[in-house]
KELUMBA-757898 format. One record per residue (C-alpha): residue in one letter; x, y, z; residue number from 1. Coordinates in steps of 0.02 Angstrom, whole numbers. Example, Ala and Ser with C-alpha at 12.3 -4.5 7.8 and 13.67 -1.06 7.14 Angstrom:
# residues 2
seke  east  north  up  migu
A  615  -225  390  1
S  684  -53  357  2
END
This chain:
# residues 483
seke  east  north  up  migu
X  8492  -4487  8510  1
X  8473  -4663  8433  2
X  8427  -4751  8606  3
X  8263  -4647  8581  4
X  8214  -4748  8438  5
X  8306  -4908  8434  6
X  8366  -5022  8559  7
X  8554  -5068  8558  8
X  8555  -5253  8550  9
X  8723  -5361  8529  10
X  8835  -5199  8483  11
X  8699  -5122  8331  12
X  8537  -5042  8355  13
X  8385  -5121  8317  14
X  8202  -5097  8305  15
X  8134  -5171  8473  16
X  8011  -5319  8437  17
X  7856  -5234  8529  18
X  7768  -5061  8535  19
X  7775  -5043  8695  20
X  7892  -4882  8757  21
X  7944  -4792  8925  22
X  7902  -4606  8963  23
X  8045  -4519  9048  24
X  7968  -4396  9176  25
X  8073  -4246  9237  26
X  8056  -4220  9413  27
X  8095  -4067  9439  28
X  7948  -3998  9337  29
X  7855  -4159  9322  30
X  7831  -4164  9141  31
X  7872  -4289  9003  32
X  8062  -4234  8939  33
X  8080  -4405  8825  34
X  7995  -4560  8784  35
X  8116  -4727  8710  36
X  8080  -4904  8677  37
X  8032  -5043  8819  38
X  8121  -5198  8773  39
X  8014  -5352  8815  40
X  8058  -5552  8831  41
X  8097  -5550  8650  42
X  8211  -5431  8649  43
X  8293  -5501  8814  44
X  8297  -5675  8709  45
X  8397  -5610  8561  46
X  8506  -5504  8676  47
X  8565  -5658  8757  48
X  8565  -5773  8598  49
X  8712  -5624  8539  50
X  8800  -5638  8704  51
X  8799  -5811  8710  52
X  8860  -5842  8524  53
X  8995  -5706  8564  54
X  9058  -5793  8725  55
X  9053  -5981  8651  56
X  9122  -5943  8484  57
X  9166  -5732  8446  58
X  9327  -5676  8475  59
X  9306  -5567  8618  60
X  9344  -5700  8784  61
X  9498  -5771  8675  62
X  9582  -5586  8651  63
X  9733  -5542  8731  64
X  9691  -5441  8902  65
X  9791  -5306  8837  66
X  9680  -5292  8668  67
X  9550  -5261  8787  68
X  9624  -5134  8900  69
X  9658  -5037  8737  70
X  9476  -5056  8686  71
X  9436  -4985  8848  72
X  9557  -4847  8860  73
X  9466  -4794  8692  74
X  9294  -4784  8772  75
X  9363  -4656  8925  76
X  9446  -4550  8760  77
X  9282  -4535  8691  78
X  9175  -4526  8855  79
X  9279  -4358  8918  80
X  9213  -4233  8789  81
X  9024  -4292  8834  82
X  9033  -4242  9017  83
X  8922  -4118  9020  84
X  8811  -4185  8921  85
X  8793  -4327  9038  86
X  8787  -4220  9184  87
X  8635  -4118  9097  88
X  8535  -4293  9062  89
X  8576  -4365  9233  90
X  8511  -4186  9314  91
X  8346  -4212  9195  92
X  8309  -4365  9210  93
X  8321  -4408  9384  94
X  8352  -4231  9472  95
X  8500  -4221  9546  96
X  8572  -4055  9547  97
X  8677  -4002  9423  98
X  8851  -3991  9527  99
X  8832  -4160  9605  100
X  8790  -4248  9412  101
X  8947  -4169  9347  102
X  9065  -4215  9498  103
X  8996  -4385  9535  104
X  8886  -4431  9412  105
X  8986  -4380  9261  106
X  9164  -4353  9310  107
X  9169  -4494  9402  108
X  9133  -4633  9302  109
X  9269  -4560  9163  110
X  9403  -4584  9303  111
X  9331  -4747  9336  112
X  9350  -4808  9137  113
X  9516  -4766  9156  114
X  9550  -4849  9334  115
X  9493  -5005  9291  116
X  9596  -5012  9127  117
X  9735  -5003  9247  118
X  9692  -5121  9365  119
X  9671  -5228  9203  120
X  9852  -5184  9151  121
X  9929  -5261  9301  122
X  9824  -5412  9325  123
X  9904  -5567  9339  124
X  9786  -5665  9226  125
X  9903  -5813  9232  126
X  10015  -5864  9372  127
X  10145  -6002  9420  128
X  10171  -6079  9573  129
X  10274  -6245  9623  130
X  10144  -6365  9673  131
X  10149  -6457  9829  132
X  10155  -6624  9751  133
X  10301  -6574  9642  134
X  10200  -6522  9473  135
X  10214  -6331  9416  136
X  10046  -6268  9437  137
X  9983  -6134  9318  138
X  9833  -6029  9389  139
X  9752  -5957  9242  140
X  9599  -5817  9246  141
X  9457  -5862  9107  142
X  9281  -5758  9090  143
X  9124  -5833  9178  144
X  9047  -5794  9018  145
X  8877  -5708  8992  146
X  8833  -5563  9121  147
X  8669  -5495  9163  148
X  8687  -5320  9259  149
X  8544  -5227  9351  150
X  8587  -5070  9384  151
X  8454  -4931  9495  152
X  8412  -4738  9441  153
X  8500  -4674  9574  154
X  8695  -4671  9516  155
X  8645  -4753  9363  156
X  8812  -4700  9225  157
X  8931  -4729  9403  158
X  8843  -4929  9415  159
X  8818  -4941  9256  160
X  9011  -4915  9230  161
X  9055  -5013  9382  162
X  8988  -5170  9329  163
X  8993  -5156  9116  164
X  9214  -5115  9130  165
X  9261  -5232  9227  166
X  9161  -5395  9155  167
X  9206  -5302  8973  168
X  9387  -5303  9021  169
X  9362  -5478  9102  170
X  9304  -5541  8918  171
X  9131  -5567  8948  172
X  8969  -5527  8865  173
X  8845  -5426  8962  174
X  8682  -5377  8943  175
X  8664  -5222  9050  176
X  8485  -5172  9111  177
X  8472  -4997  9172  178
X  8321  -4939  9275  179
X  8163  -4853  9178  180
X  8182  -4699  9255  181
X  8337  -4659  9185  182
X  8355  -4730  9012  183
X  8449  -4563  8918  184
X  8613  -4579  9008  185
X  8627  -4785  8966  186
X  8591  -4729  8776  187
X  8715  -4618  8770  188
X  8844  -4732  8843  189
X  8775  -4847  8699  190
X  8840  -4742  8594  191
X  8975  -4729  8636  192
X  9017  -4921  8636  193
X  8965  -4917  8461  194
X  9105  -4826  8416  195
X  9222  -4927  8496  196
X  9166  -5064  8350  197
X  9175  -5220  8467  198
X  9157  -5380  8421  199
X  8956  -5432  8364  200
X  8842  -5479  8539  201
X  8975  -5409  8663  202
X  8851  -5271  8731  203
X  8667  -5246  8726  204
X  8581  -5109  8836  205
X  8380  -5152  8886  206
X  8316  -5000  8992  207
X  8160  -5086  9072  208
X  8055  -5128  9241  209
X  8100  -5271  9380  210
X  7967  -5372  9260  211
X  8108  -5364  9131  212
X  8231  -5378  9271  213
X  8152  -5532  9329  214
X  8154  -5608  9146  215
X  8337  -5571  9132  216
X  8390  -5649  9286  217
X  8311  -5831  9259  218
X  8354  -5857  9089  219
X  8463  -6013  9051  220
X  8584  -5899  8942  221
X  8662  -5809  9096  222
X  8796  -5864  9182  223
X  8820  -5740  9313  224
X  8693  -5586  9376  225
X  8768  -5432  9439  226
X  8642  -5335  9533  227
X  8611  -5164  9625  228
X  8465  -5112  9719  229
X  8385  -5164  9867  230
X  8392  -5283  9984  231
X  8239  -5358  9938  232
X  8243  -5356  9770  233
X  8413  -5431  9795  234
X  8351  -5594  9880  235
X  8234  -5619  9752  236
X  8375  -5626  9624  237
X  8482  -5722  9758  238
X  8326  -5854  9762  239
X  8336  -5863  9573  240
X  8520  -5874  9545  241
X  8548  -6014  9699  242
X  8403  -6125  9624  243
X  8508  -6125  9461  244
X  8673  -6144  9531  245
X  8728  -5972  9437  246
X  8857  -5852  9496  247
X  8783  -5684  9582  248
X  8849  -5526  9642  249
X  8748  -5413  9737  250
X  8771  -5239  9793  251
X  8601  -5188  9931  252
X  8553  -5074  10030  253
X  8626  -4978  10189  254
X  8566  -4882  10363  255
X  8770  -4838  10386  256
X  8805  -4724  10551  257
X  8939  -4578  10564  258
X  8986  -4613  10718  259
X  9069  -4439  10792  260
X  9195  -4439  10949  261
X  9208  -4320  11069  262
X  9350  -4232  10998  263
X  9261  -4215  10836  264
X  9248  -4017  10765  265
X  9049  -3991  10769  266
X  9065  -3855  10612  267
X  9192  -3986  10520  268
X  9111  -4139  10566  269
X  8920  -4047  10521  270
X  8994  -4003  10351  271
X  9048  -4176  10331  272
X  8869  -4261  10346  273
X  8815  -4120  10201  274
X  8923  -4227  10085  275
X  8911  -4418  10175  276
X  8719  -4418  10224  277
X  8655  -4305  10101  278
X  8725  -4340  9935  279
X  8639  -4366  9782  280
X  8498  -4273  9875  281
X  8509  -4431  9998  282
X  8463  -4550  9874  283
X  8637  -4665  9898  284
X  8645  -4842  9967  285
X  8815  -4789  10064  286
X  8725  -4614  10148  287
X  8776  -4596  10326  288
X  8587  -4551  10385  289
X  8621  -4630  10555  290
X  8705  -4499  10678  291
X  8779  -4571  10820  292
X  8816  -4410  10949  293
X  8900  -4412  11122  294
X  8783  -4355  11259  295
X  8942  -4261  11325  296
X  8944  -4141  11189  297
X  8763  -4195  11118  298
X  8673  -4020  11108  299
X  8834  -3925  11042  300
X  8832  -4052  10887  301
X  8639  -4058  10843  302
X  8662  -3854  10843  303
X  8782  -3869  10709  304
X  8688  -4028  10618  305
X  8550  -3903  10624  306
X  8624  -3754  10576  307
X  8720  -3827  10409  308
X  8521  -3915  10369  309
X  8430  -3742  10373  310
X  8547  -3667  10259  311
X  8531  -3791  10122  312
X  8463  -3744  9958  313
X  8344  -3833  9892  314
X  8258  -3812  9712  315
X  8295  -3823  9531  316
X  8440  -3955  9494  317
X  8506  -3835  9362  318
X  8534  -3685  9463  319
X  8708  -3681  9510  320
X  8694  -3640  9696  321
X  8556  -3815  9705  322
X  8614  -3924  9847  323
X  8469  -4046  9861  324
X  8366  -4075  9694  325
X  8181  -4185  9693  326
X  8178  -4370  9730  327
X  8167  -4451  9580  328
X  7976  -4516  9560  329
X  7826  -4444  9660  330
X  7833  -4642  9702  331
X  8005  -4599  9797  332
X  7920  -4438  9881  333
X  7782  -4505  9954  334
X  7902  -4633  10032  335
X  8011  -4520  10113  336
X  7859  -4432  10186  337
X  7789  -4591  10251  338
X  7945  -4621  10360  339
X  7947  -4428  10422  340
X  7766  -4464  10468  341
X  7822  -4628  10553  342
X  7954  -4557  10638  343
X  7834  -4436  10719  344
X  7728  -4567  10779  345
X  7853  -4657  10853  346
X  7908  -4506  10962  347
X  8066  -4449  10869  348
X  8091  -4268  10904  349
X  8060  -4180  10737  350
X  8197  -4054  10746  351
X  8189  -3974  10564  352
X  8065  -4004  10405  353
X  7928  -4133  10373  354
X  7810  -4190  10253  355
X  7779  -4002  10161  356
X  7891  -3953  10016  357
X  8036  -3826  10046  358
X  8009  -3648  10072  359
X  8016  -3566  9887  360
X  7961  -3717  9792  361
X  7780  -3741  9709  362
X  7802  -3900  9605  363
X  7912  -4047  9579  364
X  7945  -4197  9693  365
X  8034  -4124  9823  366
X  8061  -4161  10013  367
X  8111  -4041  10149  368
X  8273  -4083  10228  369
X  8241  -4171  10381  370
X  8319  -4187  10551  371
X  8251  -4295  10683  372
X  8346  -4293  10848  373
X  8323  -4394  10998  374
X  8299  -4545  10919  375
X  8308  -4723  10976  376
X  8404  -4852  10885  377
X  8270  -4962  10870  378
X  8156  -4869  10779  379
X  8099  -4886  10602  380
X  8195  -4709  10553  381
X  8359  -4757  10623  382
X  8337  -4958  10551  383
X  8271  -4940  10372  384
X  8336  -4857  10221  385
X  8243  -4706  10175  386
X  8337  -4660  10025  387
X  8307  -4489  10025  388
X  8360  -4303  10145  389
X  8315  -4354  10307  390
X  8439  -4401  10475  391
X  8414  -4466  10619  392
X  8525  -4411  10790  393
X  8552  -4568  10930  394
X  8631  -4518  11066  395
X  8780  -4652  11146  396
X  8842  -4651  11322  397
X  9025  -4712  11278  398
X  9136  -4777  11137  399
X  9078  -4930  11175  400
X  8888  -4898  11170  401
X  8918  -4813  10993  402
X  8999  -4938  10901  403
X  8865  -5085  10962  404
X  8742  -4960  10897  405
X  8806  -4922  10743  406
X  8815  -5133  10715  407
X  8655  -5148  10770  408
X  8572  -5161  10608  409
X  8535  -5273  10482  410
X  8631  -5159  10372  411
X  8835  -5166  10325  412
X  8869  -5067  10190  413
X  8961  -4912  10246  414
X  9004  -4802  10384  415
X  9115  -4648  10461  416
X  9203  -4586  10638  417
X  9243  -4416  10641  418
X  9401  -4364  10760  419
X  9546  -4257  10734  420
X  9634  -4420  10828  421
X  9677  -4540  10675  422
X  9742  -4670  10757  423
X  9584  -4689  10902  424
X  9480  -4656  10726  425
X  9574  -4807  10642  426
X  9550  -4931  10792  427
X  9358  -4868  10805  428
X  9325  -4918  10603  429
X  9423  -5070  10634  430
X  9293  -5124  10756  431
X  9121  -5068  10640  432
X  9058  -5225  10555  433
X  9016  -5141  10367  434
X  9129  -5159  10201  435
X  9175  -5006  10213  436
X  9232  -4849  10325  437
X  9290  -4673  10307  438
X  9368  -4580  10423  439
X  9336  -4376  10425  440
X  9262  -4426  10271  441
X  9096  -4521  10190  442
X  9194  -4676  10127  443
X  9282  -4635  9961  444
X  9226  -4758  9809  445
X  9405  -4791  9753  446
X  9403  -4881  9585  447
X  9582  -4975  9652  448
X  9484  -5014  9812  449
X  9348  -5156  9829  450
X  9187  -5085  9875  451
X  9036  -5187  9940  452
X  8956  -5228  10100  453
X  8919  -5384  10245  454
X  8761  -5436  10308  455
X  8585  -5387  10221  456
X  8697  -5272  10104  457
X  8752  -5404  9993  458
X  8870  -5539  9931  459
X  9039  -5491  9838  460
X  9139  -5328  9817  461
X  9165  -5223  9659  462
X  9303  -5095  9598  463
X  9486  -5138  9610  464
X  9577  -5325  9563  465
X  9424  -5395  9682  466
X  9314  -5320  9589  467
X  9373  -5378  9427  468
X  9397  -5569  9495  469
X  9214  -5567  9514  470
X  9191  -5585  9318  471
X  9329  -5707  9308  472
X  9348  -5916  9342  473
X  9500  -5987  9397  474
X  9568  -6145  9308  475
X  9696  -6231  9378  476
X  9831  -6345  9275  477
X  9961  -6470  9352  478
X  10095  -6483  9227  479
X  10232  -6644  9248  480
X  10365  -6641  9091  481
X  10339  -6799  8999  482
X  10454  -6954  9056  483
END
């Protein structure tokens, strides 16, 4: 793989400017599995530099929307036969078991390519309207220019897609920076651009560390930052991009609660939470970790919360029947055991797990799955993101009670209601302040959809024509025929 050896920098690869490099770790059996280039400032200068000269004088902005679409609809041809292959990288590099990287990690994006292509397609990039004044006013969509995207290790080809389409298709530049933990997936999807033969500077790809992050967000070259990760981090780049005036999109973190009626099925609605609080091993900013349970039925649902928990397997990402793989860093693990020791101190009932690795597993950097019932909304568990296999159970007194619950937070990124009742379902999500709801479901990331969240979860949406408007600057012009 050439992003082992070279850095792809403006659409070629190139020899990075220092000697400096980044060892991939495996987490499952915590051993080196690759080691690839760290850029540094230099590298970040001539990435820009490319962009820049490609946005103020290359061809790529000026094209014809459709040229682009094509362009794109090339890159999903030639990402399809790779899918397992990305799966197996994804799995390796950051642990996620092997059925999870191929539906969601892999799959996913593919569909995505090809979503936003459409969206593209029926775009109205330039539109008409009879001015109040009497002019014809033409409304015409023009790229912001040069992007800088941050994208975390913990969906990392899904983000990296979401933000690198949709600015591509908008005619920007963008200089995408994936996180050092998973560097072999963003090379491989570098090679894949090659292909495509794009004009010079379009794309460059810079795996490196928030000190490379922070570099990339404050230089002068950049005209917008488009960032995922967490809500600190993301006021830091916020601070940055509001001292210079420049354009900033940012995707944060989430505490989102399932909040489950009293009509809800306990084995349907416990199978649910599997999927919407445990995903990705419950390393997602949209998990539903927050369980918000009737007292009236209380018990009867923590039985089957618990039950669908201790029959979880747990262990090697690439065995087939893995349904929770290792966090990704021993960094990551020894988080996620500080908050199951926290929650213990703050007189959470520890239900299920702890701090000592799964039955059956002698190495890697797992965490048991973790249930902690009786918990009060106030308490560290149930108000900070965890990111990793560990929910928390708050019991509500009414419909009421649960939805000023689940708002209680500083959080507004997703959430769920589970009832058999759609319509009592509908009116509850209509009343949850969060971007975005799913009903008998964790919310679904539609590519037609706009995804994002309110509050400390961050500023702008992506996926669907909002998403793409987010790369885009409107222009207006007044035209009067001459006398």
């Amino acid at each position: 793989m050439r992003g082992t050896r070279q850095l792809f920098l403006g659409n070629e690869w190139v020899d990075p400017r220092g000697a400096d490099t980044i060892e991939v770790i495996a987490p499952h059996t915590e051993q080196p599995v690759a080691r690839v280039p760290a850029p540094g400032p230099a590298d970040v200068d001539r990435a820009v530099a490319a962009a820049r000269a490609a946005v103020d004088a290359g061809p790529w902005p000026r094209l014809d929307p459709a040229e682009r679409v094509a362009l794109v609809r090339r890159l999903a041809e030639l990402y399809a036969p790779r899918v397992e292959e990305i799966a197996a990288l994804i799995s390796t590099e950051m642990g996620a078991p092997l059925t999870f990287s191929r539906s969601a990690h892999a799959r996913l994006p593919g569909a995505m390519i090809r979503a936003f292509a459409d969206v593209a397609a029926a775009y109205p990039w330039t539109e008409s309207r009879p001015g109040f004044l009497g002019s014809e006013v033409l409304v015409c969509k023009r790229p912001v220019g040069v992007i800088g995207a941050i994208v975390p290790w913990n969906m990392p080809m899904f983000l990296s897609v979401a933000k690198l389409i949709p600015a591509l298709l908008a005619g920007c530049a963008v200089v995408l920076k994936p996180a050092p933990e998973t560097p072999l997936d963003a090379a491989l999807l570098a090679e894949l651009i090659e292909q495509l033969e794009l004009p010079p500077g379009v794309v460059s790809v810079l795996p490196g560390d928030r000190a490379l992050g922070r570099y990339l967000v404050s230089h002068p070259g950049i005209d917008k930052v488009s960032f995922t990760g967490s809500t600190a981090a993301g006021r830091e780049v916020a601070e940055v991009c509001g001292a210079a005036l420049r354009r900033v999109g940012l995707e944060l973190g989430g505490k989102s609660a399932a909040v489950v009626l009293d009509d809800a099925d306990p084995a349907d609605f416990a199978a649910g939470i599997r999927v919407a609080g445990l995903m990705n091993s419950g390393q997602a900013c949209v998990a539903q970790t927050r369980i918000l349970l009737p007292r009236s039925r209380y018990g009867e649902y923590v039985d089957a919360l618990a039950s669908m928990l201790e029959k979880l397997v747990v262990g090697d990402p690439f065995d087939e029947a893995t349904q929770i793989g290792p966090m990704v860093s021993r960094r990551q693990q020894q988080r996620v055991r500080g908050y199951i020791e926290h929650g213990r101190r703050e007189g959470a009932r520890l239900l299920l797990g702890g701090t000592e690795l799964p039955n059956g597993v002698r190495r890697g950097w797992y965490v048991r799955p973790t249930l902690f019932v009786d918990v009060d909304n106030a308490m560290r568990i149930a108000q900070e993101e965890i990111f990793g296999p560990v929910l928390s159970v708050v019991p509500y007194d009414d419909e009421e009670h649960a939805v000023k619950l689940a708002d209680a937070t500083e959080y507004g990124l997703s959430g769920s209601v589970w009832t058999p009742d759609l319509d009592h379902g509908l009116a509850v999500a209509r009343r949850m302040r969060t971007g975005t709801v799913g009903l008998n479901q964790p919310y679904s990331m539609d590519p037609f959809a706009p995804f994002g969240g309110v509050k400390n979860s961050g500023l702008g949406r992506e996926f669907g024509p909002e998403g793409l408007d987010g790369f885009l600057d409107t222009t207006s012009i007044s035209v009067r025929p001459a006398p």
